[in-house]
N, C-alpha and C positions, 0 to 999 in steps of 0.2 A: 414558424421559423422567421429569420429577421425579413427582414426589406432588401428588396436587392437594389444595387446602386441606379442610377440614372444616367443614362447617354450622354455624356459630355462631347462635342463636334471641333475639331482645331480647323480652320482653315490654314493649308500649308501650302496654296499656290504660290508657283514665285511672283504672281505680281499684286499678290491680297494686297486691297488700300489703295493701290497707286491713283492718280490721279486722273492718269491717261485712259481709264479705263469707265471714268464717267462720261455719262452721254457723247458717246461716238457718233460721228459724221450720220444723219442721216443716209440707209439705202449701204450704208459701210458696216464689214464683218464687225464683233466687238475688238477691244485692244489688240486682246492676245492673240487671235485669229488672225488679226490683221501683220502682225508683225512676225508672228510663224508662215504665213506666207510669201511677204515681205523677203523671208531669210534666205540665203544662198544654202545649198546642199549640207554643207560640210560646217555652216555652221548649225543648222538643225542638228545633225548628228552630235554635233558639244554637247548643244541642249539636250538631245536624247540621251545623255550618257550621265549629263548629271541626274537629270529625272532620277533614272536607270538609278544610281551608286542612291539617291536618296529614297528611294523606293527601300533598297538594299538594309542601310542604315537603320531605316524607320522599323521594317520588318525584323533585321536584326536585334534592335532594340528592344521590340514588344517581346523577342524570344529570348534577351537576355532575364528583360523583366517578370517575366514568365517562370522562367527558372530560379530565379529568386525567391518568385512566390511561394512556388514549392518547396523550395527549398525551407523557409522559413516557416512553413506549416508542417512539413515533416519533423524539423527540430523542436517544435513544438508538440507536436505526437509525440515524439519520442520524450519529454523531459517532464511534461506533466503529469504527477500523481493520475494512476488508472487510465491513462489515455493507450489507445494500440493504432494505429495504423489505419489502418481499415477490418470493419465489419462486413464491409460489401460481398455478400454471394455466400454460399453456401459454408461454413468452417469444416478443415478438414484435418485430419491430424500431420502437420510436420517433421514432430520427431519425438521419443519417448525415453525416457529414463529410470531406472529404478537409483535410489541411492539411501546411503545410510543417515545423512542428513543434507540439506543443505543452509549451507553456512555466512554466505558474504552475495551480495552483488557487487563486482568492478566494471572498471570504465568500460564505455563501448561495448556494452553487453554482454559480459562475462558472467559466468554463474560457477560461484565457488561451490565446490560437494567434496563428503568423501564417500570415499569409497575404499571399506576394510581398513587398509592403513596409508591409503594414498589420499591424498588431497588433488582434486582436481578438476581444473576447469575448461567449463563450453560455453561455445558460441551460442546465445541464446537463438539466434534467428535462424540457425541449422542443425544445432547437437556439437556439432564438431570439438575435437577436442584442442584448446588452446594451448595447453600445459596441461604439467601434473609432477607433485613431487612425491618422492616418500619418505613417510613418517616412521615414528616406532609404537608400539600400540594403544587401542583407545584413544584417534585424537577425539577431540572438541573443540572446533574452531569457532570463526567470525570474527567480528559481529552479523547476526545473521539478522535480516528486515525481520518486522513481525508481518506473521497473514490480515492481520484485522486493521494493519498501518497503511492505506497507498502510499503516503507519502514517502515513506521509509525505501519502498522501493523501485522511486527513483531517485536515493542517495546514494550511489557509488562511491564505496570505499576507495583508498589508494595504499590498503595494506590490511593483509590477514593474519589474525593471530590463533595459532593452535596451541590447545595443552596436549601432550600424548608423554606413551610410556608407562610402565606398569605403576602400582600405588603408590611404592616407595621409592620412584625413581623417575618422577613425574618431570618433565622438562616445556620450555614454554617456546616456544618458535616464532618468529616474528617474517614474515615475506613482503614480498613488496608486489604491485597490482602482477608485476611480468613473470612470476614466479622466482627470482632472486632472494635468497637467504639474506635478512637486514641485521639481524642480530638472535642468540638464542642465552637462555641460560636456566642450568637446572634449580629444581625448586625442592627446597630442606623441609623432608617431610617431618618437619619439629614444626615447622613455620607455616607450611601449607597443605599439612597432611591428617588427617584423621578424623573422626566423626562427628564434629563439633565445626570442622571448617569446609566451605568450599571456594572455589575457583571457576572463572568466569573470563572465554576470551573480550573484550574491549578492544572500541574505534580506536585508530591513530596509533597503535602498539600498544595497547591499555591492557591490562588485567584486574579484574574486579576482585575483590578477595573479602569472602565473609566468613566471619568466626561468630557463630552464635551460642553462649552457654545456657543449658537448661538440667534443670533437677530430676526433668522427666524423666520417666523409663523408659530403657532402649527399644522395649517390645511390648507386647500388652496380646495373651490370648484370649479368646470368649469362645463358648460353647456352639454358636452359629453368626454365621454373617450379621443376621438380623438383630442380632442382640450386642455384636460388635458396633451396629452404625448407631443403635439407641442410645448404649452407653457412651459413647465419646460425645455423640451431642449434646448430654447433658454434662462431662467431664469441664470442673471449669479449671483454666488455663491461666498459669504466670507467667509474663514473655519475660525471662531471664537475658542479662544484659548483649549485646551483639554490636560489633565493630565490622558496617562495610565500607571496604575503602577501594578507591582507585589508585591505583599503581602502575610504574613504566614497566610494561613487562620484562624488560630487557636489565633494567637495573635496580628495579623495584619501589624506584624513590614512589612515594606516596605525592600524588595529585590531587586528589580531593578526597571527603569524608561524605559518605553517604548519612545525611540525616533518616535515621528509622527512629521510628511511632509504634508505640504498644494501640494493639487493635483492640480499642473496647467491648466486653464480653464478646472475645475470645472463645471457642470451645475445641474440646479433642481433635474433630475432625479438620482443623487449621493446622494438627502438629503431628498427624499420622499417615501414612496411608497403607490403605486397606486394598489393597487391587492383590494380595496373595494370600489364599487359603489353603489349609493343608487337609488331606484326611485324616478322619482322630483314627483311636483306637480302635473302635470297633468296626469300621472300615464301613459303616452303615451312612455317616455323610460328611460333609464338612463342618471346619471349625473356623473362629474368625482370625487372622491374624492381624496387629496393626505393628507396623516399626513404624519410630519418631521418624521423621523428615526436619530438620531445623530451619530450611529455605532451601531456596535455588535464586543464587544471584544470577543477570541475565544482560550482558551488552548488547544493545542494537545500532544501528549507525546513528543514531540521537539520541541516546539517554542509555544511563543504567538503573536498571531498578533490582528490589530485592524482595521480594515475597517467603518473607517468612513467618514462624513460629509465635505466634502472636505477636507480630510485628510486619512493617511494610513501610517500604521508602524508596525515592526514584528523584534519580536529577539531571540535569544537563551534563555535559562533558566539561562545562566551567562549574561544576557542584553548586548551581541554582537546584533548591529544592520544587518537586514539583507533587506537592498535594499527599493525601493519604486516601487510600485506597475505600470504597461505603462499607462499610458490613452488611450482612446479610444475605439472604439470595435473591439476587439480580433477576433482570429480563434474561430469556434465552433468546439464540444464540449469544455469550454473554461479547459485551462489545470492548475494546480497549478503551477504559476511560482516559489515560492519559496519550496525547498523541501532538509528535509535530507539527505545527499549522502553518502555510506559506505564511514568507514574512518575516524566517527566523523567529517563529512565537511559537507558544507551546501551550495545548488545552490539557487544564490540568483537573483532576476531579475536588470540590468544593460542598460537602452535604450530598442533596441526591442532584444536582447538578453540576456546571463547570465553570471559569475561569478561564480566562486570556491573559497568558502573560509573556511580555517580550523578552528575548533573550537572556540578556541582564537581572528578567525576576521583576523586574516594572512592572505591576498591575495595569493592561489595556484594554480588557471587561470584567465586570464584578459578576459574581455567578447571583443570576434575577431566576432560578426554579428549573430552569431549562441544560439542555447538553450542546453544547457546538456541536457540528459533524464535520468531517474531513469526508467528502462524496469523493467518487472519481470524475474528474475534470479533465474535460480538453485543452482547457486554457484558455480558454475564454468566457468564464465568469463574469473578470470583474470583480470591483469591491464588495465589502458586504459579507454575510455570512447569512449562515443557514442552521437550525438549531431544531429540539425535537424538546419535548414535553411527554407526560403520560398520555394525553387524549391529543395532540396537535402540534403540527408541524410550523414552523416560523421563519420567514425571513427577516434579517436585521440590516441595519447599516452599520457602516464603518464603525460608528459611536456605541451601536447597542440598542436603538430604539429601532423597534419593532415596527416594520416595512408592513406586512400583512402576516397575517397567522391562518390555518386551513385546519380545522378537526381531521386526527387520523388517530387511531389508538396506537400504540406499541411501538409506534414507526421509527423508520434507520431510512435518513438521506442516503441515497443511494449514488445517485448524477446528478449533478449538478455544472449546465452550461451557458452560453448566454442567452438560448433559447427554452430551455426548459430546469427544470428541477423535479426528479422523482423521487417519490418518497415510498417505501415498501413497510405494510405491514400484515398480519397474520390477514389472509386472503384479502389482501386490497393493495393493488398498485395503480399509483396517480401519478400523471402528470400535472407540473403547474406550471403556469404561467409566472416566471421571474421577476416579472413589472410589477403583477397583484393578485399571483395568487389564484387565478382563474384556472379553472381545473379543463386542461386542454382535453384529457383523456380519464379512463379509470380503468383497472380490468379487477372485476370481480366475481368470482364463481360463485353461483348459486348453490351448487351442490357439489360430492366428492368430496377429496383426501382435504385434508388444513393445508393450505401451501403458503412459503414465504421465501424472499427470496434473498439467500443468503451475502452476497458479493456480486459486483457488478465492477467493468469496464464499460468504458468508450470510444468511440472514433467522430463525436460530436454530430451527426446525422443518426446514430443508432449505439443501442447497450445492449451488450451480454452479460447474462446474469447465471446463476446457480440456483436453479429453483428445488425448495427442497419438499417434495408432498409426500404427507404420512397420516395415517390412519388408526384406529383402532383395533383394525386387522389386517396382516401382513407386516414386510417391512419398509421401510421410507424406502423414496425413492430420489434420485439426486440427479439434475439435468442441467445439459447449459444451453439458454433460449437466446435470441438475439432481435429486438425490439426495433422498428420505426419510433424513432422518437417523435416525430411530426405527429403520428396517429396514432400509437401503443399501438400496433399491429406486429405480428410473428412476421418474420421476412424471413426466413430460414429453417429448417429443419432441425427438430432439437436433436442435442448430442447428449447420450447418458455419459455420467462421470462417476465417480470415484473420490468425490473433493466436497469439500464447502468452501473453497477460496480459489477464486481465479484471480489473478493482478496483472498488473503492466508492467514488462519491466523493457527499456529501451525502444518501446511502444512494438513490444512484442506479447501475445496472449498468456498466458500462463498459468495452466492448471496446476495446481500444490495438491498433492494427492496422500494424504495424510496413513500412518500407518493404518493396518486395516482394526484395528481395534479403538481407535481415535476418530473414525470419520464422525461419527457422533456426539462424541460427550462431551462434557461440560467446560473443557479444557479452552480458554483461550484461545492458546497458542500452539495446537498438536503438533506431533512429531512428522516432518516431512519425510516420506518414503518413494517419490517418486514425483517425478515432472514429467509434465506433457504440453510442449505449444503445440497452439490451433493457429489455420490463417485462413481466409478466404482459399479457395480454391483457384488456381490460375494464376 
């Protein structure tokens, strides 16, 4: 941990210095002695009074100052990426929610959801309901954080945009943080309708709109699953032309063009999905189904991207491009290569590593093999960055030159403060020393389930994490531990979950509890079904 400060002494006598107060009369009290005696009644009582009011003042002061302090580290819990409040003492659950998604973070700790056909928000630090409006059916609102971004969730929107209403009569809604209608207007299902296009709520009143054309077939049967996932992964794939674009939802004007990229060898399983089978005929087993999927454009409070049909594109909200997506299959849990980074800059994916670039698209590091990470932070890092490799984890400076580097295989920054930096990977969690790299702590099992730990907060003395241990027999299991950072030591009782994402939002805890057929797979960014904050107890 750092160094703690050093006793600084003021002398605030009223007679520090004076003159009268050097070598006094032999066999005579010293100055001030002499003259507090000296004094008549009622002038000691003055004296006593100012003493008294400066006594008052001083103490005053130190309790203004006081308050400040806190003050100032509170708003700092509360505004940086992954930070919560406190960790201190046992976590216990506050309040719980199911919902059909959730959609936006607003100011001062608001959490937009819907629910059926209501949109509607709570206080994250109690449940409470802030608002809530109604809609007309199937909305899909936001821009909603991604789980895999901290940073994303602490940017508070200051407006939510829903699409709702049945297929042909699809309307766009636009609100403002206090729940106030800003503008709506319905969307020409010639223009924004049918199997070729979708739609996408976007930051600032924005609507995302992609139309991607393909030759493909709408649907594709095989005789069993197994023979369904063989053959698309050998099916090769032509990404047919595709316009996304940002638009005012309210008036439609076009804001910016989403740069999309044809994904080099391409295969079936990029342009189908397979998550529904039916019974065949002979009612003996199943058969494979796949429908095309053409993308799913996606607004989040920092960028839009588009993940499509052999194709992939993502950019600012001022249409700076930001990278294309690797192919092939990735590390699990798979991580969001592209990600806001304090600073107004944004890590963008580059080959099998990243890129720094500033707002504007300015190149501020060239991608050297390595991945940035965005950890969860109290705020008090500091410059510099933190970065992972296949076999070892690295600190950089400002520039890009390599501070110190530690062998870790697989590893995902997790924390990162001014006293430490952990790095997680498949059964091995380290602390390091942020100077050089000196391995404060490690926890590593000998034996048991593979465990790693999915997502972490902070409160800068300690982190909670999502530990996920699984086996060859049985099923995983998901928990969330709460660490001394000082000593990698448990300080708390673990709490089972339901989740692979905890975050900070408003420097409140928050488990995203994903649908129940998503806590597992390969997905990114699952479908959120339900919130749960934790707080210390008391």
């Amino acid at each position: 941990m750092g160094q703690g400060r050093g006793a600084v002494e003021f002398d605030v006598s009223h007679d520090a210095g004076r003159d009268d107060d050097v070598a006094p009369a032999a066999g005579s009290p010293s100055g001030w002695r002499a003259r507090w005696r000296a004094a008549s009644r009622g002038q000691r009582r003055v004296v006593a009074g100012i003493a008294a009011a400066s006594v008052l003042v001083l103490a005053g002061g130190a309790a203004v100052a006081g308050l400040q302090a806190d003050r100032v580290e509170a708003d700092r819990l509360r505004t940086a990426p992954g930070a919560v409040r406190s960790l201190d003492g046992p976590l216990t659950d506050v309040w719980r929610a199911d919902v059909d998604a959730l959609v936006a973070v607003l100011p001062d700790g608001g959490l937009a959801t819907t629910d059926g056909s209501r949109l509607v928000v709570r206080e994250v630090a109690d449940g409470t309901e802030r608002w809530s409006v109604e809609l007309t059916d199937d909305p899909v609102c936001g821009p909603a954080p991604r789980p895999g971004s901290p940073l994303e969730w602490a940017v508070p929107v200051a407006t939510v945009t829903c699409v709702h209403g049945s297929a042909d009569a699809r309307v766009v809604t636009v609100l403002d943080a206090g729940g106030a209608v800003v503008g709506q207007r319905e969307l020409d299902p010639d223009l924004y309708g049918g199997a070729t296009r979708a739609v996408a709520p976007a930051a600032d009143g924005g609507l995302l709109v992609a139309e991607h054309v393909s030759d493909l077939p709408a649907q594709l049967t095989f005789a069993t699953p197994d023979q369904m996932f063989s053959r698309l992964s050998r099916l090769e794939v032509q990404a047919g032309p595709a316009d996304v674009r940002l638009e005012d939802a309210l008036t439609g004007e076009r804001r910016a063009t989403l740069e999309v990229t044809t994904v080099p060898e391409a295969d079936g399983l990029d342009c189908y999905d397979m998550t529904e089978t039916v019974v065949d005929a002979s009612g003996l087993g199943t058969s494979g189904r796949a429908v095309l999927d053409l993308g799913t454009p996606q607004g989040t409070p920092t960028m839009v991207l588009f993940d499509g049909c052999a194709t992939d594109g993502a950019a600012t909200y001022s249409g700076v491009a930001l990278g294309t997506q690797p192919t092939g299959v990735g590390p699990w849990p798979p991580p969001e290569r592209r990600q806001p980074y304090p600073g107004d800059r944004f890590v963008v994916p580059e080959g099998g590593g990243s890129a720094l670039l500033a707002a504007d698209g300015t190149p501020v590091l060239e991608a050297r093999g390595w991945r940035l990470q965005v950890p969860a932070t109290d705020g008090t890092a500091g410059d510099g960055h933190v970065a992972v490799a296949s076999d070892r984890v690295l600190a950089l400076t400002e520039d890009g030159a390599e501070r110190w580097e530690a062998p870790q295989a697989d590893a995902r920054v997790l924390v990162r403060t001014a006293d430490v930096v952990v790095a997680g990977g498949w059964n091995r969690l380290t602390g390091y020393d942020p100077a050089d790299g000196t391995e404060r702590w490690t926890l590593e099992p000998d034996a048991g389930p593979n465990r790693y730990v999915l997502s972490a907060v902070t409160d800068g003395p300690r982190m909670a994490g999502v530990l996920l241990e699984t086996s060859t027999v049985g099923r995983a299991e998901l928990s969330l531990f709460v660490l001394d950072l000082a000593t990698g030591q448990e300080v708390a009782p673990r709490i089972e979950v339901d989740a692979r994402h905890v975050v900070a939002v408003d420097g409140h805890l928050l488990v995203l509890e994903p649908a129940e057929d998503e806590v597992l797979t390969g997905d990114v960014a699952p479908r959120i079904a339900g919130l749960r904050v934790l707080a210390p107890a008391g």
